[in-house]
C-alpha positions as CSV (number, residue, x, y, z in Angstrom):
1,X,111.8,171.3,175.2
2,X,111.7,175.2,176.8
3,X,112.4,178.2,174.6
4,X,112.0,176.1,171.7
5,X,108.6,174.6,172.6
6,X,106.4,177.4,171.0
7,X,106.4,177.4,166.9
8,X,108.4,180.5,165.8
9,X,111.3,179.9,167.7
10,X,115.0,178.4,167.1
11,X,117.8,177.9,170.1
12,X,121.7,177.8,169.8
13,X,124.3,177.3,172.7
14,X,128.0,177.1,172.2
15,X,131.4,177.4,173.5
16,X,133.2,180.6,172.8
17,X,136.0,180.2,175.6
18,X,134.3,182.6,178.3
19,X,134.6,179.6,180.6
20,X,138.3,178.1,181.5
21,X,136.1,175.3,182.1
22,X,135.7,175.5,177.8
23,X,132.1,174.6,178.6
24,X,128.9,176.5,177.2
25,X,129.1,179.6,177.2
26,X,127.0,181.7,174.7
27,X,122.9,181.0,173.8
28,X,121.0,182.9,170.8
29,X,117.1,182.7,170.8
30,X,115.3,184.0,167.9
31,X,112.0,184.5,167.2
32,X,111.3,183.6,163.9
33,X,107.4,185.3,164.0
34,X,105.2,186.3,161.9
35,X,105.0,188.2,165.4
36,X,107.4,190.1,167.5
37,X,105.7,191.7,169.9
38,X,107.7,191.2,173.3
39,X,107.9,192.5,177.4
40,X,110.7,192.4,179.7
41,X,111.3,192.8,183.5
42,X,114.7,193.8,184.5
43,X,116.5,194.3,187.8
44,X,115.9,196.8,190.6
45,X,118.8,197.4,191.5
46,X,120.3,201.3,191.0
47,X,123.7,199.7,189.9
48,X,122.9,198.0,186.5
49,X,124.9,196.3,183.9
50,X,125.8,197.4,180.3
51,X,122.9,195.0,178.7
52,X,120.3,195.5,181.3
53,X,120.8,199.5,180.1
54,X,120.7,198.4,176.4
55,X,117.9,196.3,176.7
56,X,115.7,198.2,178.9
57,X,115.8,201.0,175.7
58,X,116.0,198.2,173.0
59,X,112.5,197.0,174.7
60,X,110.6,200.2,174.8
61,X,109.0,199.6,171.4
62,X,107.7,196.4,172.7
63,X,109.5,194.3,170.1
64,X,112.0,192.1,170.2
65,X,113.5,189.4,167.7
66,X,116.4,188.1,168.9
67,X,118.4,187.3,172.4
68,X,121.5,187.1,172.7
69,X,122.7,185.7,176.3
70,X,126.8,184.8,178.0
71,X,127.8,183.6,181.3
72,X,131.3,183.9,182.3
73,X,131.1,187.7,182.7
74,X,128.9,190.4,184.3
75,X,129.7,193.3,181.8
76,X,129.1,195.2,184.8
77,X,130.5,198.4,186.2
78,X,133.1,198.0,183.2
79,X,132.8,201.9,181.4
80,X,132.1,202.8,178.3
81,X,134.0,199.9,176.7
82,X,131.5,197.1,178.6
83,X,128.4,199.8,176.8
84,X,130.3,199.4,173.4
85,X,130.8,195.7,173.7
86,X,126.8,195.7,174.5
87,X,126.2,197.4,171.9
88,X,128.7,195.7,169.3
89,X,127.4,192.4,170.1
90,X,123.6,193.2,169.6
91,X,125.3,195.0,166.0
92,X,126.5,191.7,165.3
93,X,123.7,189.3,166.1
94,X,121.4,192.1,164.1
95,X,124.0,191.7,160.7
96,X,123.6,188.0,160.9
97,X,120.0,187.9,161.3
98,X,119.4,190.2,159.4
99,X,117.0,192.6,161.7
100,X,117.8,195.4,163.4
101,X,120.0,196.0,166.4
102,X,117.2,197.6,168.1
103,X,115.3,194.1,167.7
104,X,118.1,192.5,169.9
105,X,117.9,191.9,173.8
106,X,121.8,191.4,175.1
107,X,122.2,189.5,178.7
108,X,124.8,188.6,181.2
109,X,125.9,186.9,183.8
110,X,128.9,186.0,186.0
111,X,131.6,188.1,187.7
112,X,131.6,192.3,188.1
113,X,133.7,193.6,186.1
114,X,135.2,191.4,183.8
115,X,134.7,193.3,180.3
116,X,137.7,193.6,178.8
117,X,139.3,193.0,174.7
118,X,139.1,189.4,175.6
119,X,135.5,189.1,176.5
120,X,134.4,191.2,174.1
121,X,136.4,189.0,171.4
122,X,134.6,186.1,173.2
123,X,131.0,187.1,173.1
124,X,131.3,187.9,169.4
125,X,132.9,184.4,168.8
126,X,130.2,183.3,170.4
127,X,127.5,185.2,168.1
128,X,129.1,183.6,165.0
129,X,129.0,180.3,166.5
130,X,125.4,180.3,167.3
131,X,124.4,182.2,164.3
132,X,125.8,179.2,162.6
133,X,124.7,176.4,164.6
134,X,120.9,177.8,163.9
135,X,121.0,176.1,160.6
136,X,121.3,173.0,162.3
137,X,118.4,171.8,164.2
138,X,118.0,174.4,166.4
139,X,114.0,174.5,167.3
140,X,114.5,170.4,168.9
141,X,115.5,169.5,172.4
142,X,119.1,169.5,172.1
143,X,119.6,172.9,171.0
144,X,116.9,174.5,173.8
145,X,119.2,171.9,176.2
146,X,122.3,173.7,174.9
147,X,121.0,177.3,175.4
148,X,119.8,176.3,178.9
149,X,123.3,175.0,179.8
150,X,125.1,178.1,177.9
151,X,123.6,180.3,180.7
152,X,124.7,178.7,183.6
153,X,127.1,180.0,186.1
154,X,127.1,178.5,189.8
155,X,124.4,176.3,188.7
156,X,124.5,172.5,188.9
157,X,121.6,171.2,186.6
158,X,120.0,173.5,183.6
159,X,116.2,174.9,184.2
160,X,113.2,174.4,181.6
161,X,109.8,174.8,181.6
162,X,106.5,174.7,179.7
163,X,102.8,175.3,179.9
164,X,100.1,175.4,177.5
165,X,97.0,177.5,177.3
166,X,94.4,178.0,174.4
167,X,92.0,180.7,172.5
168,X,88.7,181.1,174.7
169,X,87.5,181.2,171.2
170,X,87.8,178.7,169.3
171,X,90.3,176.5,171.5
172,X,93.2,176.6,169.4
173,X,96.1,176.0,171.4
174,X,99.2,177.7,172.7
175,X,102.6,177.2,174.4
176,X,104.8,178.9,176.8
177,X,108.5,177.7,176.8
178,X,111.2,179.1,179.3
179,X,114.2,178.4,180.7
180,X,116.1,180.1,183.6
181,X,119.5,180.6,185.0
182,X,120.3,181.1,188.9
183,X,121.9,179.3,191.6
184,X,122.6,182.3,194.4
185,X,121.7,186.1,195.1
186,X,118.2,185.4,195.0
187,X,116.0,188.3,196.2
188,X,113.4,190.1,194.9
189,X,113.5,192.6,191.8
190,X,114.5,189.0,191.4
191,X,117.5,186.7,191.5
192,X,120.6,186.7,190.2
193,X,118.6,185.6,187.0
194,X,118.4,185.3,183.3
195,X,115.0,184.1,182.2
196,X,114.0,183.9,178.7
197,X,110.1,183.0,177.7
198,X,108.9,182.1,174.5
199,X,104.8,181.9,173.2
200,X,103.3,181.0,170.0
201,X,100.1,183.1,171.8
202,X,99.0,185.9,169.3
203,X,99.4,188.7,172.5
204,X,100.3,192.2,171.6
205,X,102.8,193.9,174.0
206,X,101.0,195.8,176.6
207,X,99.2,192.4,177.4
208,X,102.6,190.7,177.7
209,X,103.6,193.0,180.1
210,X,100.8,192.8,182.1
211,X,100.8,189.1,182.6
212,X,104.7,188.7,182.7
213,X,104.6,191.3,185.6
214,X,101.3,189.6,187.2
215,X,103.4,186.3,186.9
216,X,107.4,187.4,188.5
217,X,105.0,189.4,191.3
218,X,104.1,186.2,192.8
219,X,107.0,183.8,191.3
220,X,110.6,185.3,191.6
221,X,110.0,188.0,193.1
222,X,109.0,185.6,196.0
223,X,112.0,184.1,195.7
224,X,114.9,184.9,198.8
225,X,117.6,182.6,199.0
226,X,119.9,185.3,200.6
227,X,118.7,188.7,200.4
228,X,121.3,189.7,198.0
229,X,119.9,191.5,194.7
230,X,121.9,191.5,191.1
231,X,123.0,193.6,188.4
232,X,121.7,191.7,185.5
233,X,118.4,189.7,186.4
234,X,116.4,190.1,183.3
235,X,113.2,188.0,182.7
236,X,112.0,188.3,179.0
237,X,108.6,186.9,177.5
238,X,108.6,187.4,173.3
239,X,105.4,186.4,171.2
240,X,105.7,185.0,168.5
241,X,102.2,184.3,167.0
242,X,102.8,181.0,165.0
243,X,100.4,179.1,166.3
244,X,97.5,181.7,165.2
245,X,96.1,181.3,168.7
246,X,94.6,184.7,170.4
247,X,95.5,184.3,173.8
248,X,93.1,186.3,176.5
249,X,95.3,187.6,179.2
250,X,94.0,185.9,181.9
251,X,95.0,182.1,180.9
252,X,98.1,183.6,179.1
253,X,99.0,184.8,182.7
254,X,98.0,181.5,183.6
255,X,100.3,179.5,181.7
256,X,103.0,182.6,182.4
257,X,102.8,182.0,186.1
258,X,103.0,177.9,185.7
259,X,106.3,178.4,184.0
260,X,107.9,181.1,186.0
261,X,106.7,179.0,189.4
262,X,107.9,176.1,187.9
263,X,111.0,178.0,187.4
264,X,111.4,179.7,190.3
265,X,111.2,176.5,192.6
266,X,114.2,174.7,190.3
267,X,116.2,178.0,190.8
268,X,115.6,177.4,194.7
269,X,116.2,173.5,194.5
270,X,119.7,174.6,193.1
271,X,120.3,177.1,195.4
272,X,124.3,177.2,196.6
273,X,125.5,175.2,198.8
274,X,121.8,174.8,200.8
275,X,120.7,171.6,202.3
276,X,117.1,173.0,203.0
277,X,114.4,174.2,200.2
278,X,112.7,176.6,203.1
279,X,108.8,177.3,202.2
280,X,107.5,180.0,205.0
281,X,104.1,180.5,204.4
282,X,102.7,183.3,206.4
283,X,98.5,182.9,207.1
284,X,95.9,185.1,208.2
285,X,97.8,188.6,207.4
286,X,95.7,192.0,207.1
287,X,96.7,192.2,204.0
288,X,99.0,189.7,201.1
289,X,101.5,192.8,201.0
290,X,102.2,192.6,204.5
291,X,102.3,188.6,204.8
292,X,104.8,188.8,202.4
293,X,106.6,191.4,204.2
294,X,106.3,188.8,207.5
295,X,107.5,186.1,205.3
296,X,110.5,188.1,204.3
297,X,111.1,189.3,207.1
298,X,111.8,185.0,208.4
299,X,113.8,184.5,205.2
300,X,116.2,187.3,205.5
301,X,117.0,186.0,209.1
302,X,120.8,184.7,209.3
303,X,120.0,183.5,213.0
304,X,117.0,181.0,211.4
305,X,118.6,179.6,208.5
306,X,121.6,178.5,210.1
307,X,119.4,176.9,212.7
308,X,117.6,175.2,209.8
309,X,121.0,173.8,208.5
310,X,121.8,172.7,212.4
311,X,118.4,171.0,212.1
312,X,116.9,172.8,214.7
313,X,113.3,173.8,214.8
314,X,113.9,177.1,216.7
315,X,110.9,178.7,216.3
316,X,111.9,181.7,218.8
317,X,114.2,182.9,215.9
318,X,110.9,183.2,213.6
319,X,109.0,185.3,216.1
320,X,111.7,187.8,216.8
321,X,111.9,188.1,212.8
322,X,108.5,188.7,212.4
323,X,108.4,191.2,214.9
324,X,110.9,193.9,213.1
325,X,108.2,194.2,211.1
326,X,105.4,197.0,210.5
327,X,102.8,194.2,209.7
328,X,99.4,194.6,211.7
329,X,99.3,191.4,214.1
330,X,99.9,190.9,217.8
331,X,103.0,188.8,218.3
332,X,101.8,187.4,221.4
333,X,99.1,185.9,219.2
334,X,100.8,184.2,216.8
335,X,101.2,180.8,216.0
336,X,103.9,179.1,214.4
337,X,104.3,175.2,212.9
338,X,108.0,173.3,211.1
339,X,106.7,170.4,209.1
340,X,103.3,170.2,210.3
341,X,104.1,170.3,213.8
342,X,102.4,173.8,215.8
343,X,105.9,174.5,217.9
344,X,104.5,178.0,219.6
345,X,100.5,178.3,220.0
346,X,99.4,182.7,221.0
347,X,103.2,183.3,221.7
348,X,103.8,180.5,224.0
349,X,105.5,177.3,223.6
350,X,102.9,174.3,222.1
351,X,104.4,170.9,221.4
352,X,108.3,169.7,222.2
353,X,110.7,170.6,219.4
354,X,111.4,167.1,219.3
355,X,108.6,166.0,217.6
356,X,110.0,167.7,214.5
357,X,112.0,166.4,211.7
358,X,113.8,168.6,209.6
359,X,116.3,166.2,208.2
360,X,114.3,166.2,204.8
361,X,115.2,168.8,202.4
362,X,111.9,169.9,202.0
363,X,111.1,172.4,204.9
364,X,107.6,174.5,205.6
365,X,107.3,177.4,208.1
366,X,103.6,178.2,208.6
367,X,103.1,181.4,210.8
368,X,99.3,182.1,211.6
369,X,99.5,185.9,212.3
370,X,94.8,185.9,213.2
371,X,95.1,189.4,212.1
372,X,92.8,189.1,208.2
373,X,92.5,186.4,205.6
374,X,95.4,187.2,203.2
375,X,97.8,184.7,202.8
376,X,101.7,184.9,201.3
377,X,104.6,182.7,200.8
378,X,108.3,182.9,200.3
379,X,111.1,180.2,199.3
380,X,114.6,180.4,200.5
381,X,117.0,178.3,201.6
382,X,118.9,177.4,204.6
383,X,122.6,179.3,205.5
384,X,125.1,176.5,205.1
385,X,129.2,175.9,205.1
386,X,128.8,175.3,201.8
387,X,127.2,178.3,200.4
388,X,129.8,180.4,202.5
389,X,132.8,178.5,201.0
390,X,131.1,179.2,197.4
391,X,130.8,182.3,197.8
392,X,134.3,183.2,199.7
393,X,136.0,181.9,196.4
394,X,133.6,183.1,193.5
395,X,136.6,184.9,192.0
396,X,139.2,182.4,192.2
């Protein structure tokens, strides 16, 4: 189980014809309580969609009961109508829960501007038919399976997690569910993501947004696949309280971080069209801000991830990435390792090239930069035919 997982929560996903495909399409979560209390993390990007600007004010109480989530359309850059539809749908899920619309979190995902009569007709279909399907087993695997799936655009496989911490206290237990969209566009102010987290923790807001934000810091926002940012990654975390377990914020951020890593690293498994899950671990850096900036730096590099696809260790590619950068280090002092094996030793060439194996998936750039004792990683993947051709026909 994911969203389901903690008490207090129930999962739907059906079909409401967003897809030609006619597969999943539309996923309600609702928090049952006695709690509500609930953070949120939304896309940096100045170009938002219609229910990232809804549920960045619905949030601002710090409450949330419900979550309403489609694929098969942005609602992006789509007017006033796409705003209306937003609103309209978090109306509806509010009249059949019986809450307030306020108490509703709307998210999307799929192709800009598509937002018209029909996908508004859609998405409300889609309300009905998971405000039904709640009466029907709908806190057991299947239904969190179905949400998971409901969500999923480019992606090949669904994405769940869970982690469980427990009251310092008295040792009562707790659970943190999640589960995750994402296949491409994944960049910090993070991926071209829907996330959705559910506790049974007792955790008031302010300490929810504090460890959700502790936790994407070092989890998706570390995430690169191509450097692209979205106009709907949202990542929610909603309390529920059920279990009666007081969590302390340091092993609720705990378990926070386990799920979103866990997360994270299925979003870059599933990555489009890559044939390489690229670690690039940067090492003795002045400071972690800047060995992520180094790391990034690698990631964002066209020149190196096609050369990772090609299966060639070309570690030249890495040091003239690294060396864009601001970062305190001397390049000619740098050392830098594929798979274990140290290709360039203080900016000079260290062991043949052919002593490395990238034909495994699984691919880790160390880069030793012997300027402090911070150390940074970031995943991405490699730059392949397939991801080009994926993305050259997104729209047809």
């Amino acid at each position: 189980m994911s969203v389901t997982a903690a008490a207090g929560f129930r999962a739907a996903g059906v079909a409401a014809g967003l897809k030609s495909t006619g597969a999943l399409d539309v996923a309600l979560i609702v928090n049952d309580g006695p709690r509500s209390d609930a953070a949120g993390v939304f896309t940096s990007n100045r170009a938002k969609a219609n229910p990232v600007l809804w549920s960045e004010q619905a949030l601002a109480g710090g409450s949330a009961r419900a979550v309403i989530l489609n694929s098969g359309g942005a609602n992006c850059f789509t007017g006033a109508f796409g705003f209306q539809t937003t609103h309209q749908t978090a109306e509806r899920v509010a009249e059949r829960l019986g809450i307030g619309a306020i108490e509703v979190q709307v998210c999307s995902t799929g192709l800009i501007g598509v937002g018209d009569e029909t996908f508004r007709q859609g998405v409300l279909a889609g309300v009905e038919g998971c405000a039904d399907a709640l009466a029907h087993d709908s806190a057991d695997d299947a239904a969190a399976l179905r949400a998971a799936q409901a969500i999923m655009t480019t992606d090949s496989v669904p994405k769940q997690a869970i982690a469980h911490g427990a009251d310092p206290a008295t040792g009562d237990g707790y659970t943190v569910g999640g589960m995750a969209k994402g296949a491409g566009m994944l960049a910090p102010g993070l991926a071209t993501m829907l996330v959705v987290l559910t506790t049974d923790a007792v955790a008031d807001a302010d300490v929810l947004d504090r460890a959700l934000r502790a936790a994407t810091r070092v989890t998706f926002d570390r995430l690169d696949s191509d450097g692209c940012m979205s106009t709907n990654d949202t990542v929610l975390l909603l309390a529920s309280g059920a279990s009666g377990a007081t969590a302390d914020e340091a092993g609720l951020t705990a378990a926070v971080t386990q799920v979103c890593d866990d997360l994270a690293q299925q979003l870059q498994l599933d990555a489009e069209g890559a044939s390489h899950d690229i670690t690039i671990e940067v090492r003795q850096a002045a400071s972690e801000d800047e060995a992520v900036v180094v790391a990034r730096s690698v990631a964002r590099s066209n020149l190196f991830k096609a050369a990772i696809f090609g299966n060639d260790p070309n570690w030249g590619r890495v040091l003239a990435a690294i060396g864009t950068t601001d970062a305190a280090f001397d390049p000619y002092a740098v050392d830098v390792s594929f798979n274990g094996v140290r290709l360039c030793h203080a900016g000079e060439p260290d062991r043949p090239r052919e002593e490395v194996d990238l034909a495994p998936r699984a691919t880790h750039i160390v880069i030793d930069l012997f300027a402090g004792d911070a150390t940074a990683s970031i995943r991405t993947n490699d730059l392949t035919h397939d991801y080009v051709h994926e993305n050259s026909a997104y729209a047809s």
